[in-house]
TIRO-2110 file (N, C-alpha, C; in Angstrom, 1 decimal):
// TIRO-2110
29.1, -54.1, -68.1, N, 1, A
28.2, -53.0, -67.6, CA, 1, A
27.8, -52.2, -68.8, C, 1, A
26.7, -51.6, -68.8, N, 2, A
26.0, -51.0, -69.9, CA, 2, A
25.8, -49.6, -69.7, C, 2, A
26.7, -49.6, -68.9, N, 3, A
26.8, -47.6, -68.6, CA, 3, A
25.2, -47.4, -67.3, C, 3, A
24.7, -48.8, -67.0, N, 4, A
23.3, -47.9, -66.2, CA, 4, A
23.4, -47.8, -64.7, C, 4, A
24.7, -47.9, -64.4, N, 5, A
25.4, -47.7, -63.2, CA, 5, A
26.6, -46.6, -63.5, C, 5, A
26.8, -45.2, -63.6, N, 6, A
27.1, -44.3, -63.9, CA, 6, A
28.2, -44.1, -62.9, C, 6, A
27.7, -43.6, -61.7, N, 7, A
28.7, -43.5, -60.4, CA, 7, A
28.2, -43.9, -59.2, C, 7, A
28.9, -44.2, -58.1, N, 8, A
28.4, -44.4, -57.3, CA, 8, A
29.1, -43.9, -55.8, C, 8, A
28.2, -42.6, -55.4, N, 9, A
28.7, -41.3, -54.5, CA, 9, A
28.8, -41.9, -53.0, C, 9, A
29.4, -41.8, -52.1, N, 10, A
29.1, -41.9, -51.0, CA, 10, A
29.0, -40.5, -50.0, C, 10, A
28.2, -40.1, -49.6, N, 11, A
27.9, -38.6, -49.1, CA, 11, A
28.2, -38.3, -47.8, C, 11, A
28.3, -37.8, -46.8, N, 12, A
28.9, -37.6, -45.6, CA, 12, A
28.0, -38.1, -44.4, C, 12, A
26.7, -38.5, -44.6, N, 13, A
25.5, -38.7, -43.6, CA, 13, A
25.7, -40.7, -44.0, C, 13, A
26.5, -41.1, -44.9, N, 14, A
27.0, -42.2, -44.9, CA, 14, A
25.9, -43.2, -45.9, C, 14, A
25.2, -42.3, -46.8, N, 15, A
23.9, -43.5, -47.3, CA, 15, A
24.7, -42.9, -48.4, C, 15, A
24.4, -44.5, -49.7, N, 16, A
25.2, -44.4, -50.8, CA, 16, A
23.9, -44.1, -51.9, C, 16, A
24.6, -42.9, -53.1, N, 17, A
23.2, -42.7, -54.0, CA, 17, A
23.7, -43.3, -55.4, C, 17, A
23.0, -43.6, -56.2, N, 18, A
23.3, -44.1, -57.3, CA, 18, A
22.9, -43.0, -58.2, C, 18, A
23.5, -43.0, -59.6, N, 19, A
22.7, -42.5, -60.5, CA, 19, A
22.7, -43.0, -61.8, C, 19, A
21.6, -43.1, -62.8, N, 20, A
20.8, -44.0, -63.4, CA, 20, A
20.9, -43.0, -64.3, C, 20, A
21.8, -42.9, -65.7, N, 21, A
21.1, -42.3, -66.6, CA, 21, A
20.6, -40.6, -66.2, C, 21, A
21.5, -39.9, -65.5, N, 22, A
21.0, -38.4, -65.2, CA, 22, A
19.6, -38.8, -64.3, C, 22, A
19.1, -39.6, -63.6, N, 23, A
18.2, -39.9, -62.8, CA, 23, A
18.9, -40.1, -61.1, C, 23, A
18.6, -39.7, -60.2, N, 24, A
19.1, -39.7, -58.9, CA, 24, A
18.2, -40.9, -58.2, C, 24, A
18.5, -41.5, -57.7, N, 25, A
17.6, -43.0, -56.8, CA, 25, A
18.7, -42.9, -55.1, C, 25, A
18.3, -42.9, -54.2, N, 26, A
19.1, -43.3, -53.5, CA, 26, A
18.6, -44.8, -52.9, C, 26, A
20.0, -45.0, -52.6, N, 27, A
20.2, -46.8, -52.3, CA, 27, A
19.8, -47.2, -51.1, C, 27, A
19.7, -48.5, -50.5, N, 28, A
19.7, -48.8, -48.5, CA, 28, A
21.0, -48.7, -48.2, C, 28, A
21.2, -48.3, -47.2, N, 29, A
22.4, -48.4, -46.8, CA, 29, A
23.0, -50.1, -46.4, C, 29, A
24.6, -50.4, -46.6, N, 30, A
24.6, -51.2, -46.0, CA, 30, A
25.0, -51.9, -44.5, C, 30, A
24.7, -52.8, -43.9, N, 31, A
25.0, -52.2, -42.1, CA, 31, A
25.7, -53.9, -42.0, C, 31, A
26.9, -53.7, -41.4, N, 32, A
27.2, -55.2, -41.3, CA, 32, A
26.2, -56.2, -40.0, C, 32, A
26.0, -57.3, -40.7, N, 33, A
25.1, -58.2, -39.4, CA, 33, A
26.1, -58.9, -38.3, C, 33, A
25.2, -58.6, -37.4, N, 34, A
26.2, -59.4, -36.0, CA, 34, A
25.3, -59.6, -35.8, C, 34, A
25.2, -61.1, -35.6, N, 35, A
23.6, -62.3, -34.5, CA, 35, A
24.0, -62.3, -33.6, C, 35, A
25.2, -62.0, -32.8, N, 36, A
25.2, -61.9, -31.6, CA, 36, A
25.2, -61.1, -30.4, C, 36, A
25.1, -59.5, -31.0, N, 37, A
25.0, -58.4, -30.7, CA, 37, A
24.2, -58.4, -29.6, C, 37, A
23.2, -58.9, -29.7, N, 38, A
21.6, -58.5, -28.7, CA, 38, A
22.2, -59.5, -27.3, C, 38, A
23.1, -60.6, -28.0, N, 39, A
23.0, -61.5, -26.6, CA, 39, A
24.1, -61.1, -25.6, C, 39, A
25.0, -59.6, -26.0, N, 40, A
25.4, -59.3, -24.9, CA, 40, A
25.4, -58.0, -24.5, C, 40, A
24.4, -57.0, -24.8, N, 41, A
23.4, -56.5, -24.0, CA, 41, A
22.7, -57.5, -23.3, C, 41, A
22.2, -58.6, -23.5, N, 42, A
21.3, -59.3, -22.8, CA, 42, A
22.0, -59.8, -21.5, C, 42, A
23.6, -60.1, -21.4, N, 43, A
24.3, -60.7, -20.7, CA, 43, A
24.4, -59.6, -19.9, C, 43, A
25.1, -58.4, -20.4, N, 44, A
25.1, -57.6, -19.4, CA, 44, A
23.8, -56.6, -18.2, C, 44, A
22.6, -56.6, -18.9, N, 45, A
21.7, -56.7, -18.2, CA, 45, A
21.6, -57.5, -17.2, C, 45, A
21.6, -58.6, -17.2, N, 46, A
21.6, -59.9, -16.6, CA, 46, A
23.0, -59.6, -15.0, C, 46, A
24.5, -59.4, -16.0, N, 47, A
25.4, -59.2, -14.6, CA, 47, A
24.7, -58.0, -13.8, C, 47, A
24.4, -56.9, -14.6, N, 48, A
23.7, -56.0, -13.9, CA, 48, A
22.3, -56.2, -12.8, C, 48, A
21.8, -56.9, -13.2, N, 49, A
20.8, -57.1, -12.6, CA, 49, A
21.0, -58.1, -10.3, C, 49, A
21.8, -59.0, -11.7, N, 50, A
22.8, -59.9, -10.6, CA, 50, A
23.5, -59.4, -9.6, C, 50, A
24.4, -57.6, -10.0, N, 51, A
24.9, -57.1, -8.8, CA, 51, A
24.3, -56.2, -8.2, C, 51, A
23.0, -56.1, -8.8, N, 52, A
22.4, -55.2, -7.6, CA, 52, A
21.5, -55.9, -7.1, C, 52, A
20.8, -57.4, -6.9, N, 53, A
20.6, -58.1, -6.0, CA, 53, A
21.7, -58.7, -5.0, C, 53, A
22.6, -59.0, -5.6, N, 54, A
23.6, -59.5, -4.5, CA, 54, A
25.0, -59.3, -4.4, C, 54, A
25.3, -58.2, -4.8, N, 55, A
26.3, -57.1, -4.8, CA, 55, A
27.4, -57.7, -5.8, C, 55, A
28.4, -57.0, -5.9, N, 56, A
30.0, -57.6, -6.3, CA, 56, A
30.4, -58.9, -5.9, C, 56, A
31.2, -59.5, -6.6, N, 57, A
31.7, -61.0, -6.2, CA, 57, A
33.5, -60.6, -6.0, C, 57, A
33.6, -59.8, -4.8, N, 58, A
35.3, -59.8, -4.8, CA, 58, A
36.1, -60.3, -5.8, C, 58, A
35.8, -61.6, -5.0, N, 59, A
36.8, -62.8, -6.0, CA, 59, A
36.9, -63.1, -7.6, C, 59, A
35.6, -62.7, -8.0, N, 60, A
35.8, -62.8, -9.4, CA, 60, A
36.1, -61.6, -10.1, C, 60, A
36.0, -60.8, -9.3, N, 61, A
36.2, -59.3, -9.7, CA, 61, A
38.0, -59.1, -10.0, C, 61, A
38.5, -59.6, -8.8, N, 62, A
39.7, -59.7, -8.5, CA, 62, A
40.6, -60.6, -9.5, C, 62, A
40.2, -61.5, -9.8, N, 63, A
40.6, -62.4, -10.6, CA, 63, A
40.7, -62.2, -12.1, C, 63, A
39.8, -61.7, -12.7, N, 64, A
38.8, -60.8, -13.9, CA, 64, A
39.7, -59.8, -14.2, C, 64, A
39.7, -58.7, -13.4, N, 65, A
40.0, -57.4, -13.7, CA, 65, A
41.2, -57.2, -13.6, C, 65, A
42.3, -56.2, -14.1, N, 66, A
43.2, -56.2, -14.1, CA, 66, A
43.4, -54.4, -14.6, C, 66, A
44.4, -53.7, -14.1, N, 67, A
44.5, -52.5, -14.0, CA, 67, A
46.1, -52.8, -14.9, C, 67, A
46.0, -51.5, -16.4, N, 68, A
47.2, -51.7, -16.8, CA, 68, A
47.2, -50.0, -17.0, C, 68, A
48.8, -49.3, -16.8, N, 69, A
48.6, -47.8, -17.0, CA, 69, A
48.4, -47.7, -18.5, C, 69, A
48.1, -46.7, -19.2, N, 70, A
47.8, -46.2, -20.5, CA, 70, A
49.3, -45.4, -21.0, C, 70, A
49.8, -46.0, -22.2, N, 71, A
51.3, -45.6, -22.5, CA, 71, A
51.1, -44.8, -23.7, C, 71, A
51.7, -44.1, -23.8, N, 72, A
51.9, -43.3, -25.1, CA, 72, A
53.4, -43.4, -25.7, C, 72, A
53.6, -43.9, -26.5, N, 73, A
55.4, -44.1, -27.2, CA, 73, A
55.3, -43.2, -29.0, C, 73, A
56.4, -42.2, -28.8, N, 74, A
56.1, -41.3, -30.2, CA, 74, A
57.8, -41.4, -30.4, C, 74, A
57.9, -41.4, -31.6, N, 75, A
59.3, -41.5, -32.4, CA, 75, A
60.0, -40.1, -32.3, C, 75, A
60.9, -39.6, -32.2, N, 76, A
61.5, -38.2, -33.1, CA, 76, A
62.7, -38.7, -33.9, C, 76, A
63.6, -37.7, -34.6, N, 77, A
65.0, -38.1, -35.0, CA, 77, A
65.7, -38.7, -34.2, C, 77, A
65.8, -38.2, -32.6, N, 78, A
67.1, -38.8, -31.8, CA, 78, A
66.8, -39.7, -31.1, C, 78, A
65.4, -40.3, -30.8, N, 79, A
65.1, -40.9, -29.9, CA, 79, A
63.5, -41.3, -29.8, C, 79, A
63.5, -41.9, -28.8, N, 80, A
62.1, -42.0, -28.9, CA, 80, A
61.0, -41.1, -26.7, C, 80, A
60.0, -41.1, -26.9, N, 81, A
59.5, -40.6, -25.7, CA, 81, A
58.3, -41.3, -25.5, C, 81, A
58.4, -41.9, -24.8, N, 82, A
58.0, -42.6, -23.6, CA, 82, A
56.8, -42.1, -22.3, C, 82, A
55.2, -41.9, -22.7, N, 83, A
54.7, -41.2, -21.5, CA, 83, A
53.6, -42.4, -20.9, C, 83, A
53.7, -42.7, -19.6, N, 84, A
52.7, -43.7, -18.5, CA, 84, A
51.7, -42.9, -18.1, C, 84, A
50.5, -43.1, -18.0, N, 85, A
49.7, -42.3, -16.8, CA, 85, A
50.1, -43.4, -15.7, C, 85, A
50.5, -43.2, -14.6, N, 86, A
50.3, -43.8, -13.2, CA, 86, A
49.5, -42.9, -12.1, C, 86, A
48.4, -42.6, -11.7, N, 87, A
47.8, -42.2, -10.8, CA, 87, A
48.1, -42.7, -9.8, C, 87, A
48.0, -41.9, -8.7, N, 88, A
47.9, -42.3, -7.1, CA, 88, A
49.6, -43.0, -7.0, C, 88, A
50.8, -43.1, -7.8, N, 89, A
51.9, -43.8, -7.6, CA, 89, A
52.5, -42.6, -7.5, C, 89, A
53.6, -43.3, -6.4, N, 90, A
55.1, -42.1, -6.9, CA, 90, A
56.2, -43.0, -7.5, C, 90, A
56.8, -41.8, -7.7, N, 91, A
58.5, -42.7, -8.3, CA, 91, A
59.0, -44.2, -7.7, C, 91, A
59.1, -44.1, -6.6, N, 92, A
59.2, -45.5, -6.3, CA, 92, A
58.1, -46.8, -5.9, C, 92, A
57.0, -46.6, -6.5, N, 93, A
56.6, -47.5, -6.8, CA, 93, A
56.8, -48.2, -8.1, C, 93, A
57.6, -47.5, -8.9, N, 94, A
57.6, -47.9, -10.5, CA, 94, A
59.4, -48.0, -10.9, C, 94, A
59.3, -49.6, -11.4, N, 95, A
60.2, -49.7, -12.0, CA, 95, A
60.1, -50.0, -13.4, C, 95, A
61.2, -49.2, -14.0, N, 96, A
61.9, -49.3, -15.4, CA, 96, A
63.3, -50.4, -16.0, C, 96, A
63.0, -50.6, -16.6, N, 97, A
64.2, -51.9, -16.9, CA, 97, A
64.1, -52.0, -18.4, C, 97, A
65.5, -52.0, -19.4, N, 98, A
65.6, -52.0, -21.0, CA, 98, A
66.4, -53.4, -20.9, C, 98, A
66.0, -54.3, -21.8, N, 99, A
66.8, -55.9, -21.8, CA, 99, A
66.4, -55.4, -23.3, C, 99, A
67.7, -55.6, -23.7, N, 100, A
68.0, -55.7, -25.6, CA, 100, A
66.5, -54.5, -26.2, C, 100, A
66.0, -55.1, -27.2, N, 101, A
64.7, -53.7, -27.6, CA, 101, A
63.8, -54.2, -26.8, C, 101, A
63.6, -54.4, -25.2, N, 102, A
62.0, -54.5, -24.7, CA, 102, A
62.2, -53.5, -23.9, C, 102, A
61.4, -52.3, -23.9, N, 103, A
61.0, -51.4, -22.3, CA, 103, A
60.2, -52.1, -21.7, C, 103, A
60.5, -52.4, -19.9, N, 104, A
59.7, -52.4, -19.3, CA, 104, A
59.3, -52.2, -18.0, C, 104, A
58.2, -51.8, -17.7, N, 105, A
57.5, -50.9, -17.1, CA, 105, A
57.0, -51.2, -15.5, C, 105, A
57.4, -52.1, -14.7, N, 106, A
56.6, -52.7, -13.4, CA, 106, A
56.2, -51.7, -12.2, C, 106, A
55.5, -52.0, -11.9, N, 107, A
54.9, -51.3, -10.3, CA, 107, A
54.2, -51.9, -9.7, C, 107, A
53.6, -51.2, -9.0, N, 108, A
52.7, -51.8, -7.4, CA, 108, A
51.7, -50.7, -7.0, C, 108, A
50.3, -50.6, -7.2, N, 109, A
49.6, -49.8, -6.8, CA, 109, A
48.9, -50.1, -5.1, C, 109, A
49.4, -49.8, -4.2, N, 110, A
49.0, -50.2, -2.9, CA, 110, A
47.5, -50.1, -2.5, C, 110, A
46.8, -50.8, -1.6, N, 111, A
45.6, -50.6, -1.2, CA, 111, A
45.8, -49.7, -0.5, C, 111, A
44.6, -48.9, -0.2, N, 112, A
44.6, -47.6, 1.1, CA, 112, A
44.3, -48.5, 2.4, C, 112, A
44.1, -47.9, 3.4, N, 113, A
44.0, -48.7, 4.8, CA, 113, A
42.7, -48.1, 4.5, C, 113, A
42.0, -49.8, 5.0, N, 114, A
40.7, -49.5, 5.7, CA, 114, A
40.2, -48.9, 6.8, C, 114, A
39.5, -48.6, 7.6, N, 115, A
38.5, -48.3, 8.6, CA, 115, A
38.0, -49.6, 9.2, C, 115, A
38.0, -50.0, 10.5, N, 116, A
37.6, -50.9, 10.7, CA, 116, A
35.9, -50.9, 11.0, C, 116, A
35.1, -49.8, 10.7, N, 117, A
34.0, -49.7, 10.9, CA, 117, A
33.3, -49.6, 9.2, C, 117, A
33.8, -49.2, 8.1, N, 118, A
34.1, -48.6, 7.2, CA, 118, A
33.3, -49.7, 6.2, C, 118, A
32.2, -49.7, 5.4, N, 119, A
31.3, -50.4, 5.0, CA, 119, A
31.6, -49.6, 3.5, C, 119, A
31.9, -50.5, 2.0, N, 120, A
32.1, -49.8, 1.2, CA, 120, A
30.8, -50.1, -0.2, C, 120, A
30.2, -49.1, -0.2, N, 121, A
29.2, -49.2, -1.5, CA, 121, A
29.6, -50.0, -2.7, C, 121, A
30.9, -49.0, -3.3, N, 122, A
31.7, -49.2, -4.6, CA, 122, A
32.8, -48.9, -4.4, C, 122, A
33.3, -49.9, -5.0, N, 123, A
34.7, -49.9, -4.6, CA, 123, A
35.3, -50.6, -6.5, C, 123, A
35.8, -49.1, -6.6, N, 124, A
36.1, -49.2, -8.7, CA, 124, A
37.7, -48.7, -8.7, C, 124, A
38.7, -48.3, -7.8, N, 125, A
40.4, -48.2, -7.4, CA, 125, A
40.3, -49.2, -7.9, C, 125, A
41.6, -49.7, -8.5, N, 126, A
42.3, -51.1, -8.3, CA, 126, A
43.7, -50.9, -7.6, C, 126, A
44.3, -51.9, -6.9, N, 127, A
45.2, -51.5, -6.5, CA, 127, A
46.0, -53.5, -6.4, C, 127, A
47.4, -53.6, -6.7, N, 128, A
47.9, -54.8, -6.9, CA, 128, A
49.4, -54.3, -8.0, C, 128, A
50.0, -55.1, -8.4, N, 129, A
51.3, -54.9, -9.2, CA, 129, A
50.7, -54.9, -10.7, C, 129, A
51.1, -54.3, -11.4, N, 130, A
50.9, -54.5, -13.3, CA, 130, A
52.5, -54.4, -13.9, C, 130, A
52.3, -55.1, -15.0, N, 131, A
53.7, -54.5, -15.8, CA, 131, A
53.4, -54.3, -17.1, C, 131, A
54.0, -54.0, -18.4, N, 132, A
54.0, -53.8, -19.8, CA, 132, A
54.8, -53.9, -20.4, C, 132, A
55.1, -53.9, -21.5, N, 133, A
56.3, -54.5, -21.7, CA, 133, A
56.3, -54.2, -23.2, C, 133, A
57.1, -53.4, -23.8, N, 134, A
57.2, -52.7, -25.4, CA, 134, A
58.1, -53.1, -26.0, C, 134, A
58.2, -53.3, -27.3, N, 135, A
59.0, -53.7, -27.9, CA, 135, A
59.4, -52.8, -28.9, C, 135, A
60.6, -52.0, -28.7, N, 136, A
61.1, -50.9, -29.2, CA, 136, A
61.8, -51.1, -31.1, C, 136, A
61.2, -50.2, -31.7, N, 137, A
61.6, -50.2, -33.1, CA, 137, A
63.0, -50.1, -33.4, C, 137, A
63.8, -49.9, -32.4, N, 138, A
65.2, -49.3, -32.7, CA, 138, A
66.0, -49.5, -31.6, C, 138, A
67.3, -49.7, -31.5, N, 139, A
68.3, -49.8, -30.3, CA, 139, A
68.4, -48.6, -29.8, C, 139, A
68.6, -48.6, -28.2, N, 140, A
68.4, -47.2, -27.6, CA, 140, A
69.8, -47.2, -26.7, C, 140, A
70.1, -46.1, -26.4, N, 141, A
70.9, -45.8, -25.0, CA, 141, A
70.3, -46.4, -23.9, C, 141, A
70.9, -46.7, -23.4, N, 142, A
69.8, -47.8, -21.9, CA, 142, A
70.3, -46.7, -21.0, C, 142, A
71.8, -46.9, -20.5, N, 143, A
72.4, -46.1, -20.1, CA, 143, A
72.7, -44.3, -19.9, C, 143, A
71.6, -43.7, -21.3, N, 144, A
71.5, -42.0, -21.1, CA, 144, A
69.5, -42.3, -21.2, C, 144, A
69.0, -43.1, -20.6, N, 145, A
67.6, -43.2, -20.6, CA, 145, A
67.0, -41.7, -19.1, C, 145, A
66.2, -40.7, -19.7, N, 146, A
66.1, -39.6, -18.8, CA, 146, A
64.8, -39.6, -18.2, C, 146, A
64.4, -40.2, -17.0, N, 147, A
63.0, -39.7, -16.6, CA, 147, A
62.8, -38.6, -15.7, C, 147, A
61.5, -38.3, -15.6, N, 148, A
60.6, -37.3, -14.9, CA, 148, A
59.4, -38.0, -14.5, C, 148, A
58.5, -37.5, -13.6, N, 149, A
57.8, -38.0, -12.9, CA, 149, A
56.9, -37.1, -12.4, C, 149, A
55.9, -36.6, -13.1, N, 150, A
55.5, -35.5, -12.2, CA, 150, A
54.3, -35.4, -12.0, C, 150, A
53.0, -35.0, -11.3, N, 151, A
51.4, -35.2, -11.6, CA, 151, A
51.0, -36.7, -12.1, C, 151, A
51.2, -37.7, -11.6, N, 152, A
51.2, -39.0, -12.1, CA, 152, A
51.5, -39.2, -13.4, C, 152, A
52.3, -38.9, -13.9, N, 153, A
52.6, -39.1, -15.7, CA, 153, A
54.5, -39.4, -15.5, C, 153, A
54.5, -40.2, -15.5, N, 154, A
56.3, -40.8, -16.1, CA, 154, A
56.4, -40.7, -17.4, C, 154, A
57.6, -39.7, -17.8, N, 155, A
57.9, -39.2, -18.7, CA, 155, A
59.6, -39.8, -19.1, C, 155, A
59.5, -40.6, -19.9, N, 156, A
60.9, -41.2, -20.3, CA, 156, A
61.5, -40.7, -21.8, C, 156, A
62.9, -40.2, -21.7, N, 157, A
63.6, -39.7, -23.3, CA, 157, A
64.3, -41.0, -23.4, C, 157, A
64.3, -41.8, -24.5, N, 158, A
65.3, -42.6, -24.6, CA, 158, A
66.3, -41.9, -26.0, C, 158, A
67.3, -42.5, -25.8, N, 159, A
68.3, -41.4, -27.2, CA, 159, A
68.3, -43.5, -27.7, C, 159, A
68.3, -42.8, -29.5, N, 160, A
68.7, -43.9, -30.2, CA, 160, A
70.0, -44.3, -30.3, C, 160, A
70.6, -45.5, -30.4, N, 161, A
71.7, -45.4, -31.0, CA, 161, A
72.5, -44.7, -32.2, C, 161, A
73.7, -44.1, -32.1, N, 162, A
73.8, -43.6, -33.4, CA, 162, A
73.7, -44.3, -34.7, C, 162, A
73.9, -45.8, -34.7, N, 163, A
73.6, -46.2, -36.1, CA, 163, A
72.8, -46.1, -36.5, C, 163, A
71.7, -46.3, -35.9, N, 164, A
70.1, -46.5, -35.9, CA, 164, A
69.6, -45.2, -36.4, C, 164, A
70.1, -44.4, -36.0, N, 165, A
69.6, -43.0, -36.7, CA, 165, A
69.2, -43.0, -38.1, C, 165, A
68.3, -42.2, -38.5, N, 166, A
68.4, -41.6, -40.0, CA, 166, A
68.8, -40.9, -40.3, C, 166, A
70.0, -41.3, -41.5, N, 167, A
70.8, -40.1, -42.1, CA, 167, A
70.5, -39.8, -43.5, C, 167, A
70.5, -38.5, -43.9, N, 168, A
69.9, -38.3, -45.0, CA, 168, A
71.3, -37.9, -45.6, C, 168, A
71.0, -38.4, -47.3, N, 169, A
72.0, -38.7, -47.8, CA, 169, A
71.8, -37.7, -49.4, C, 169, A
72.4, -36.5, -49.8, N, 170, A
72.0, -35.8, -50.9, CA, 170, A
72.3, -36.6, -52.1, C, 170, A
72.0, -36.7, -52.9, N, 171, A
72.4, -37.1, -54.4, CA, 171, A
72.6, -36.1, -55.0, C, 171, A
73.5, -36.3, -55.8, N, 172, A
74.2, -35.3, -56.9, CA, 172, A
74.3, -35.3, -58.1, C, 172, A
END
């Protein structure tokens, strides 16, 4: 290189500038290519189009879709914590189970009772069994594991084992 590529800035609005010899030029930006981008907007046009001529397909809906809760798992020193959204569940629809480092998580979200006159536009609930299944960084207490339950959110403390812990060690 002959010094006529000086630096090369990237600015916050995302387009890269060059400069030339105390001369300013800005560059194209570059955009990654996907050829197949357009063909699924085009597909989903198409299912769209499809269910509002002839509505939802139960079956494939059912088959297809699948309802998993949203987990949150965060580390501290002693342990780790454990948060589910479960909506529309209580406590005993949900079981908890620790086998060696897997947490896991099973339930049953029940259907509501129909109406027997009761004609449904949209119908976006899911309701059927899910499970999850995590695979824990560290050995835990199975046995001092603490939940809460409250506003649809299960809230689990697990305590780590004490070996497992980190111990900080001074040098002298």
């Amino acid at each position: 290189m002959d010094g006529i590529l000086c630096a090369l800035i990237k600015c916050s609005i995302g387009r890269a500038y060059a400069r030339l010899k105390g001369k300013e030029m800005i560059c194209m930006e570059l955009v990654p290519w996907r050829p197949f981008r357009a063909l699924g907007s085009f597909y989903g046009e198409m299912d769209r189009l499809r269910e509002r001529w002839f509505g939802e397909r139960p079956l494939v809906k059912a088959l297809t879709e699948k309802w998993l809760p949203s987990v949150d798992i965060s580390e501290t020193k002693d342990g780790f914590i454990v948060k589910a959204e479960l909506p529309g569940l209580e406590a005993k629809d949900v079981n908890v189970s620790i086998s060696g480092d897997l947490l896991i998580i099973k339930g049953e979200k029940k259907k509501d009772e129909e109406e027997k006159d009761e004609h449904h536009y949209i119908v976006e609930r899911y309701s059927g069994s899910f499970q999850r299944v995590f695979q824990l960084p560290a050995a835990v207490k199975s046995d001092k594991l603490v939940e809460t339950f409250e506003k649809g959110v299960l809230k689990m403390t697990l305590p780590k084992v004490e070996e497992t812990k980190k111990k900080e060690i001074k040098v002298a």
